[in-house]
N, C-alpha and C positions, 0 to 999 in steps of 0.2 A: 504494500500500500504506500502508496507514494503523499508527498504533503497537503496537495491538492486533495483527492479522497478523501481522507481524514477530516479537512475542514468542511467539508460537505458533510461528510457524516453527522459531525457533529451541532451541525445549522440542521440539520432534518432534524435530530434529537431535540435543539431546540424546540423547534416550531411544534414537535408535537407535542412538548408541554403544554405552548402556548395555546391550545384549542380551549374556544371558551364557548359556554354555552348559553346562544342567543336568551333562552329566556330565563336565565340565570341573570346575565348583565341585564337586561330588561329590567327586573325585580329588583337591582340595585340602584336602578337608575330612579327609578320610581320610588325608593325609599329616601333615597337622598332630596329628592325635589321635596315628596312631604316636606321632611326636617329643614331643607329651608322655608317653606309655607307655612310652615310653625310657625317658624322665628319672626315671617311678618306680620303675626296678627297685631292687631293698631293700627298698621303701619298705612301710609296713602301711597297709592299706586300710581305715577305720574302717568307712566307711559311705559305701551307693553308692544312688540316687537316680533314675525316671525321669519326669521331667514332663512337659508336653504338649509342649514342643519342645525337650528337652535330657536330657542326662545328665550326672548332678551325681555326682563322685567325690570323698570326702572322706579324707585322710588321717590318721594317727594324730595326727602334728604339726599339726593344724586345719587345712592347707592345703586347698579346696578346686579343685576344674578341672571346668569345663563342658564339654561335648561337643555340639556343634552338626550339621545334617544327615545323621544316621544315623535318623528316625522316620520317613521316607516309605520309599516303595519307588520302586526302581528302574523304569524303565518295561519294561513285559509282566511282571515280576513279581506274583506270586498273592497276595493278598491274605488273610491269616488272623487269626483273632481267636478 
């Protein structure tokens, strides 16, 4: 096995650790937004925001909070536009 092989071998070992499971991160993603939705009750909502892969919530006090994996659809869900 020459040096080349080897380091291929071992980027595949990576990669297959790295398999994640869509609706695993989904449910984390989704926990996370609660706990910031928590944390703004009180709070005024200036201006709310949706771009190609995020939701941008901005607060009266300028803070900002992005929202991440909420644009796709779940799988076997219907598709609308």
């Amino acid at each position: 096995m020459n040096a080349q092989e080897g380091t291929a071998g071992g980027v595949d070992e990576l990669l297959n650790l790295l398999e994640i499971d869509p609706d695993a991160l989904r449910e984390a993603e989704f926990m996370q937004a609660q706990a910031i939705l928590d944390s703004l009750v009180g709070e005024t909502i200036a201006r709310a925001s949706m771009e190609d892969c995020r939701i941008v919530v901005e607060t009266a006090s300028g803070n900002r909070y992005f929202f991440y994996g909420f644009m796709g659809n779940a799988p076997g869900a219907a598709t609308e536009r």
